[in-house]
PDB file as gemmi writes it, atoms N, CA and C in Angstrom:
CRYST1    1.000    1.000    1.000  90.00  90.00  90.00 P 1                      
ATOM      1  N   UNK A   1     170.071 119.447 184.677  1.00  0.00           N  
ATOM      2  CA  UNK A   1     170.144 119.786 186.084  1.00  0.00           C  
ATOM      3  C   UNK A   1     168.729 119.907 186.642  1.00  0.00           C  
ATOM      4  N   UNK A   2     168.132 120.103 187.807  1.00  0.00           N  
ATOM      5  CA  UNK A   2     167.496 119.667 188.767  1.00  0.00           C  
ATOM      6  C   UNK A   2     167.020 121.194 189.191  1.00  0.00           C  
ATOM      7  N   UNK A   3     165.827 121.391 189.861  1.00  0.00           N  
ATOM      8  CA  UNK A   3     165.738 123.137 189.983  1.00  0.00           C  
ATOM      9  C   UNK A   3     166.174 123.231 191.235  1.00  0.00           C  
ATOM     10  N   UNK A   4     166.479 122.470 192.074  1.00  0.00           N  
ATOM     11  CA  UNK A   4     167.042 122.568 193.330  1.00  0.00           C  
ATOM     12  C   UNK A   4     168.609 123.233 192.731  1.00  0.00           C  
ATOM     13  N   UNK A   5     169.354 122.010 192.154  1.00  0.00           N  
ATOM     14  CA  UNK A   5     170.693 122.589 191.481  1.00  0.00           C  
ATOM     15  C   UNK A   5     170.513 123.722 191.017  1.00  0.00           C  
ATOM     16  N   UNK A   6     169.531 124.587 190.239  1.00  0.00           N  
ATOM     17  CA  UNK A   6     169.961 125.723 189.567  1.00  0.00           C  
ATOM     18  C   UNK A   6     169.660 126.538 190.512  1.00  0.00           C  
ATOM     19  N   UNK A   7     168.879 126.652 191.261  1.00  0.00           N  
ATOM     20  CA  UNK A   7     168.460 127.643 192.794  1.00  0.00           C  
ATOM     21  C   UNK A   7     169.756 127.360 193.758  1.00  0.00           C  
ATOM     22  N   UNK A   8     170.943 126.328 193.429  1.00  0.00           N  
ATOM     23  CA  UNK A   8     171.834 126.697 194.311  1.00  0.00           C  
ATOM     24  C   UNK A   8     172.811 127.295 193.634  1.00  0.00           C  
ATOM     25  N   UNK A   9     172.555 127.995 192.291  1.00  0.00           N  
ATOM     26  CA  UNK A   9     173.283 128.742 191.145  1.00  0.00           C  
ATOM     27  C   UNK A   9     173.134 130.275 191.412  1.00  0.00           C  
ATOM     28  N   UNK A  10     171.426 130.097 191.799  1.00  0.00           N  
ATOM     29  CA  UNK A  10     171.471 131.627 192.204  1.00  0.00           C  
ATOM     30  C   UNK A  10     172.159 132.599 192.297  1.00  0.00           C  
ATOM     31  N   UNK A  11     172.395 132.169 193.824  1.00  0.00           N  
ATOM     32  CA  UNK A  11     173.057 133.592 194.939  1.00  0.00           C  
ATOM     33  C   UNK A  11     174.793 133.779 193.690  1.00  0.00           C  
ATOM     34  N   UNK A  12     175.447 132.766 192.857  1.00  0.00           N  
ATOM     35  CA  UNK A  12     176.525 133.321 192.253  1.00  0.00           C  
ATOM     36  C   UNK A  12     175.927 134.221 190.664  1.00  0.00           C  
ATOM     37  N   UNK A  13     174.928 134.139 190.583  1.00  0.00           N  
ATOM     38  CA  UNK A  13     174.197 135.009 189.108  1.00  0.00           C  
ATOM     39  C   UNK A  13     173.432 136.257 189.980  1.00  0.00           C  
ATOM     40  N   UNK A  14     174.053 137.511 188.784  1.00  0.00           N  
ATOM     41  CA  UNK A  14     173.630 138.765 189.097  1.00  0.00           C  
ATOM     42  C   UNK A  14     171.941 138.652 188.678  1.00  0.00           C  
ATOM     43  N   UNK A  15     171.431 139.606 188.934  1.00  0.00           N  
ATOM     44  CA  UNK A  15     170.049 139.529 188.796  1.00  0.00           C  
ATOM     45  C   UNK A  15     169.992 140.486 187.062  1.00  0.00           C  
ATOM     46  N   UNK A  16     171.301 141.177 187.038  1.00  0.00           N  
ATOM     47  CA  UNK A  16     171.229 142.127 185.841  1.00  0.00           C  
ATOM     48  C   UNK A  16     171.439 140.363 184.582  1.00  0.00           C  
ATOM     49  N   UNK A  17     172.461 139.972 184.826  1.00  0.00           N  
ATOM     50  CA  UNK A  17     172.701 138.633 184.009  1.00  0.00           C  
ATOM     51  C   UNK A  17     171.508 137.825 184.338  1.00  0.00           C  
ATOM     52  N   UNK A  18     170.565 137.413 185.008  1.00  0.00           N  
ATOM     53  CA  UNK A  18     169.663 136.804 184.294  1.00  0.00           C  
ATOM     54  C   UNK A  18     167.879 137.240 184.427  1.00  0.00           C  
ATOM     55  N   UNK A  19     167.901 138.197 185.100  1.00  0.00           N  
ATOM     56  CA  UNK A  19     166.666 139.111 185.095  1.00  0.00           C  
ATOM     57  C   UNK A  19     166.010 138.954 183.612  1.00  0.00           C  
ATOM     58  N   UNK A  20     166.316 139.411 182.543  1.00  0.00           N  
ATOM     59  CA  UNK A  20     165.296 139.269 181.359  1.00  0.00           C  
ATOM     60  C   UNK A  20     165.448 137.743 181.283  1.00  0.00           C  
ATOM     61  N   UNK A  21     166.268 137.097 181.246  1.00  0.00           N  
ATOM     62  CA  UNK A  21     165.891 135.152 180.774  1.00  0.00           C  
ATOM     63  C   UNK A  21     164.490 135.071 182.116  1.00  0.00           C  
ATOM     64  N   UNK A  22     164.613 135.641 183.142  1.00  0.00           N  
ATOM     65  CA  UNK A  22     163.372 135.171 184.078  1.00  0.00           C  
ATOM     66  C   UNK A  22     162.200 135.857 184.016  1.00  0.00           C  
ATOM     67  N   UNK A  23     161.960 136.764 183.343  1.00  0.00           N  
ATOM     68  CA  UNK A  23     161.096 137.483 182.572  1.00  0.00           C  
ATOM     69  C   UNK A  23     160.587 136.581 181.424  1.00  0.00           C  
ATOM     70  N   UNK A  24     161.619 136.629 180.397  1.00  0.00           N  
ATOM     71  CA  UNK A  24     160.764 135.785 179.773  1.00  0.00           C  
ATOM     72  C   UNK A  24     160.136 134.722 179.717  1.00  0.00           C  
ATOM     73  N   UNK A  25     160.847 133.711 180.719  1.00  0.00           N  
ATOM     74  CA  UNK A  25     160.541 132.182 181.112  1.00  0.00           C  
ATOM     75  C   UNK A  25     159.273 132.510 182.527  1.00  0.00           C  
ATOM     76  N   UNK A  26     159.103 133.929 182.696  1.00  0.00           N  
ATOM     77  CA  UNK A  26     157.926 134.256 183.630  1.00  0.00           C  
ATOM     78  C   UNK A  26     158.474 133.391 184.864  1.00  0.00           C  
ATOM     79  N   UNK A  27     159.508 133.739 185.716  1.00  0.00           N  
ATOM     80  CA  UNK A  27     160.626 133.006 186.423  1.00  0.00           C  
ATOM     81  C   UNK A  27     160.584 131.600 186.785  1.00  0.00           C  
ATOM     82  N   UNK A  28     160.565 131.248 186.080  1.00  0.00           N  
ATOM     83  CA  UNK A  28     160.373 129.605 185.958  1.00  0.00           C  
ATOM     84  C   UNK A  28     162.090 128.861 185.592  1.00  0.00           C  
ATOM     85  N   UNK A  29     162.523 128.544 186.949  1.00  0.00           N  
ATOM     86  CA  UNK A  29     164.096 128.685 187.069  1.00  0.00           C  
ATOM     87  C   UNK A  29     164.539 127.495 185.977  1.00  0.00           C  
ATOM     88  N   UNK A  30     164.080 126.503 185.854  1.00  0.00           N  
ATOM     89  CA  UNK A  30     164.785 125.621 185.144  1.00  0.00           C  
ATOM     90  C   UNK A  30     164.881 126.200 183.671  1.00  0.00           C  
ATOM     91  N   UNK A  31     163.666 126.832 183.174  1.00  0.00           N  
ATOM     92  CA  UNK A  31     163.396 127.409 181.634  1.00  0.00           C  
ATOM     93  C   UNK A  31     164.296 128.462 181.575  1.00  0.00           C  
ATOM     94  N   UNK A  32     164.477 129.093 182.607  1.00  0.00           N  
ATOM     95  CA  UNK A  32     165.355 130.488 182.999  1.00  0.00           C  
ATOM     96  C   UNK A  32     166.541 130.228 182.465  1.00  0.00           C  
ATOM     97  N   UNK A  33     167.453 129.227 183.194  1.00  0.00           N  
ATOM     98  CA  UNK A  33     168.555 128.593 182.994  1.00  0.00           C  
ATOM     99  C   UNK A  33     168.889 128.075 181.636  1.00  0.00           C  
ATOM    100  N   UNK A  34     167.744 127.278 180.954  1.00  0.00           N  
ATOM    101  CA  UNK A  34     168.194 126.661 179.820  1.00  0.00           C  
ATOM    102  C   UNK A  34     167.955 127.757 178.655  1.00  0.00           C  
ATOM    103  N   UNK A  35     167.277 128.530 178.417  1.00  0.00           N  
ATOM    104  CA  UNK A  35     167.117 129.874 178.146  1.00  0.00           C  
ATOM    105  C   UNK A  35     168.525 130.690 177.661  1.00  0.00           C  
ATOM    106  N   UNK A  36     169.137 130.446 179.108  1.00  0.00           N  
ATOM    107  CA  UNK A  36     170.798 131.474 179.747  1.00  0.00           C  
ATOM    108  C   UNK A  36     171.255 130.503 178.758  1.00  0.00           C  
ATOM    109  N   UNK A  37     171.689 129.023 178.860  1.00  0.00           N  
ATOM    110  CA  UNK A  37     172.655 128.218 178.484  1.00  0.00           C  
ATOM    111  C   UNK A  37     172.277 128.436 176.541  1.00  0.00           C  
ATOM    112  N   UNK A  38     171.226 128.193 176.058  1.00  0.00           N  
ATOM    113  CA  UNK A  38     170.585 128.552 174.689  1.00  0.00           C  
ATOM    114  C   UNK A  38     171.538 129.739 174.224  1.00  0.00           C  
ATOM    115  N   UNK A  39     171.763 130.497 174.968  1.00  0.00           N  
ATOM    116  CA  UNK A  39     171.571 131.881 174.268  1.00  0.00           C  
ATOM    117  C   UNK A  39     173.489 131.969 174.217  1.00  0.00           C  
ATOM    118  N   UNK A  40     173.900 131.362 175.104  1.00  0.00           N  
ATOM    119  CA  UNK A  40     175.460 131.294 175.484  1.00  0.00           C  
ATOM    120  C   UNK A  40     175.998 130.547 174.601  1.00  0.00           C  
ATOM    121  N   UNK A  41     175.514 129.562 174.347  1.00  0.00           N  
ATOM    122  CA  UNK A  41     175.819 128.501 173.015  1.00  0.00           C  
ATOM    123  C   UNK A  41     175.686 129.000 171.927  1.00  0.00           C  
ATOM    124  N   UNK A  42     174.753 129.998 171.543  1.00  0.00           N  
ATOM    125  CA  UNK A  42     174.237 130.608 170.516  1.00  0.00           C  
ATOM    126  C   UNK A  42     175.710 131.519 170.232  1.00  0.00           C  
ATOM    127  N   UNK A  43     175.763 132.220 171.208  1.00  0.00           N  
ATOM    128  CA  UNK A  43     176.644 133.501 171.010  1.00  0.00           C  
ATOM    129  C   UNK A  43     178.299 132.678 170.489  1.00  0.00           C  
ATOM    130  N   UNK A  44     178.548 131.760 171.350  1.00  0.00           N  
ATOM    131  CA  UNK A  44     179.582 131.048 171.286  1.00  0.00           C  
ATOM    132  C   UNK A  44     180.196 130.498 170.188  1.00  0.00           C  
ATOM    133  N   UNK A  45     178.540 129.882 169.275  1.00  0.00           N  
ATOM    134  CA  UNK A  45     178.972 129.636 167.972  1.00  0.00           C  
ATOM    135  C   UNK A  45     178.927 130.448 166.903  1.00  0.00           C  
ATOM    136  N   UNK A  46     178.182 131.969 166.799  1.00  0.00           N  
ATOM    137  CA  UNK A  46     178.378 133.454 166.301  1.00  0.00           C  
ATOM    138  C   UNK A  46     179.784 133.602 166.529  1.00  0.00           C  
ATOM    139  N   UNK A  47     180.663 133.482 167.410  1.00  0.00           N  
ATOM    140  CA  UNK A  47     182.155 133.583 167.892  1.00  0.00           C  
ATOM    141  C   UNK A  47     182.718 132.833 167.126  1.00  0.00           C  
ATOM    142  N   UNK A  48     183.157 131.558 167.315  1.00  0.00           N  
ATOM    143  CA  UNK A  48     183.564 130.624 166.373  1.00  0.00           C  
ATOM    144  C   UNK A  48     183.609 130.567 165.188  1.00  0.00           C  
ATOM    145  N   UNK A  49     182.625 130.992 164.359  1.00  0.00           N  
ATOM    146  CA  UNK A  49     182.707 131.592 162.641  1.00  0.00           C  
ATOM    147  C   UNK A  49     183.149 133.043 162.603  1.00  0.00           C  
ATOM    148  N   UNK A  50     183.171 133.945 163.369  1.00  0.00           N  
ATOM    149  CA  UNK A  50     183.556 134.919 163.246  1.00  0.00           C  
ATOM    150  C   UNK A  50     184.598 135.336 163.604  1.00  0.00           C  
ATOM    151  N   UNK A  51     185.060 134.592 164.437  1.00  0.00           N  
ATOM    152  CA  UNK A  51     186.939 135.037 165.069  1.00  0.00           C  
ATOM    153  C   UNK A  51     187.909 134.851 164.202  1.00  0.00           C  
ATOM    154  N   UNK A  52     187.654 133.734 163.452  1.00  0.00           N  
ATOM    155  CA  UNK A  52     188.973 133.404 162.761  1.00  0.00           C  
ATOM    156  C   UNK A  52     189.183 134.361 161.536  1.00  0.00           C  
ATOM    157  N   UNK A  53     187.621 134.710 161.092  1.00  0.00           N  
ATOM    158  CA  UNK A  53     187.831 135.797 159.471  1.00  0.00           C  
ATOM    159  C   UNK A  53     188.708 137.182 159.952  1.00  0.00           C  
ATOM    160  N   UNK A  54     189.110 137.067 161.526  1.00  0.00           N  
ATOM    161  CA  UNK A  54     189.534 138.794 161.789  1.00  0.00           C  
ATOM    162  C   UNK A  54     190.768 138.545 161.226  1.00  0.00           C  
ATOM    163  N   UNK A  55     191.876 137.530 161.741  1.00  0.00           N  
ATOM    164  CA  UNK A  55     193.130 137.419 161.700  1.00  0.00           C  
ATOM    165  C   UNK A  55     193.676 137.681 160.239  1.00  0.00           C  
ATOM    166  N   UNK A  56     193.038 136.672 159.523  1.00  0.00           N  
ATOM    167  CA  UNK A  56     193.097 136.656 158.214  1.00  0.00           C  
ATOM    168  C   UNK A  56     192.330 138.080 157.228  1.00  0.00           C  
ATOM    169  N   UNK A  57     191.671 138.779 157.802  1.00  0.00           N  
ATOM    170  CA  UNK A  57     191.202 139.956 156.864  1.00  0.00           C  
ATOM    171  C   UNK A  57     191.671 140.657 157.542  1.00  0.00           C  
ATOM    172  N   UNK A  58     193.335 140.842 158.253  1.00  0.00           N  
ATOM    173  CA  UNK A  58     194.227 142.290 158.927  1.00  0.00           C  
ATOM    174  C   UNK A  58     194.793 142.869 157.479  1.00  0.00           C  
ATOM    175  N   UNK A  59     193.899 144.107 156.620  1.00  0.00           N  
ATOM    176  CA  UNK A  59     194.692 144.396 156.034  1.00  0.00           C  
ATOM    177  C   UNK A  59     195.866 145.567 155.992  1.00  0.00           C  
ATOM    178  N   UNK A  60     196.662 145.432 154.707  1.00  0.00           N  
ATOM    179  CA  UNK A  60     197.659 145.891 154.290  1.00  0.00           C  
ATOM    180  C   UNK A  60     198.117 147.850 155.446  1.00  0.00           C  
ATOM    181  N   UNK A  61     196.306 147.983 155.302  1.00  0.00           N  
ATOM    182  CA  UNK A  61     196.359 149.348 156.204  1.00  0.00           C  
ATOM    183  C   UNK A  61     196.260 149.566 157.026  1.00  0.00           C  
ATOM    184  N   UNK A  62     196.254 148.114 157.750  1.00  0.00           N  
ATOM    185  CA  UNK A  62     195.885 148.291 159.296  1.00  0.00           C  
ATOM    186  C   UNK A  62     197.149 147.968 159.521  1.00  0.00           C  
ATOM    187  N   UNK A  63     197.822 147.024 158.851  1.00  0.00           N  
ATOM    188  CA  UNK A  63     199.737 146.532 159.266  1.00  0.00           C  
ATOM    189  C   UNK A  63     200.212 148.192 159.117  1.00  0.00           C  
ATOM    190  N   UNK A  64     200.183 149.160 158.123  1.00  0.00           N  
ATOM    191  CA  UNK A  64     201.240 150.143 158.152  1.00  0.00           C  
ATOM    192  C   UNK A  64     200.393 151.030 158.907  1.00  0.00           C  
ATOM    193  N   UNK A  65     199.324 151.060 159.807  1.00  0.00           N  
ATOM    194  CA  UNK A  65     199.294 151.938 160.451  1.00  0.00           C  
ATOM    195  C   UNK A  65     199.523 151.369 162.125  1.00  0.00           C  
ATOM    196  N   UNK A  66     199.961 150.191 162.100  1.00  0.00           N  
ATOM    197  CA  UNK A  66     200.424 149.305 163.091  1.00  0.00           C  
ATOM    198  C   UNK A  66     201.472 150.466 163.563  1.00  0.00           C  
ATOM    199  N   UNK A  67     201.844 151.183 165.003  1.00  0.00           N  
ATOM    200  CA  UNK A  67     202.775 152.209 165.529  1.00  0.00           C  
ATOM    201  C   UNK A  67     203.522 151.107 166.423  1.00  0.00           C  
ATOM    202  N   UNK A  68     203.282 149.795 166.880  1.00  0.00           N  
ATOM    203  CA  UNK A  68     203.258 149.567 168.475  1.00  0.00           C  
ATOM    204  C   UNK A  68     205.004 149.012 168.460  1.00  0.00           C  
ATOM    205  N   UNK A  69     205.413 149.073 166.630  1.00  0.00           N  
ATOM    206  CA  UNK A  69     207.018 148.167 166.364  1.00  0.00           C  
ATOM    207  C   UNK A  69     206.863 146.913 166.825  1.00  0.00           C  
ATOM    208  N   UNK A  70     205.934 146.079 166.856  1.00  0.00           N  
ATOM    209  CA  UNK A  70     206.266 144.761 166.854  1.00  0.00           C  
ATOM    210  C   UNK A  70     205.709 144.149 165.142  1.00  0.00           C  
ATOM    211  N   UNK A  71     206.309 143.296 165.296  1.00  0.00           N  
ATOM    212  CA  UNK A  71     206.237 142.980 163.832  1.00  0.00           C  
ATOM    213  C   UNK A  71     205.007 141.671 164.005  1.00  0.00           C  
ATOM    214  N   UNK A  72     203.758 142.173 163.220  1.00  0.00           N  
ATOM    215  CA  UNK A  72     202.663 141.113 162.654  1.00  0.00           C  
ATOM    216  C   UNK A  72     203.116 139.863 162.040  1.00  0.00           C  
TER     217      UNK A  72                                                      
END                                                                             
């Protein structure tokens, strides 16, 4: 994208969501942005290896202390 395009990204990004990426990129919007997108991808694929080990490691004590009567 184009820094015109990401400056029309702005006004919908909180300043709390990308205030430190423009800090560190010393607000330099395009670095800012790819920075944001880096770090989102990052997290995304931390997610992806880690979601699936929950389902499969529900153990035995977490089913009998399951109250809610639906059956796992």
């Amino acid at each position: 994208m184009s820094a015109e395009q990401y400056e029309s990204l702005l006004p919908l990004a909180t300043a709390e969501r990308l205030g430190s990426y423009s800090r560190a990129t010393e607000a330099d919007i395009t670095a800012t942005f790819g920075l944001y997108e880096w770090n989102m991808r990052a997290a995304a694929s931390v997610m992806e290896l880690t979601f699936p080990a929950r389902p499969q490691g529900y153990s035995a004590r977490e089913r009998s202390s399951d109250t809610s009567g639906t059956p796992i």
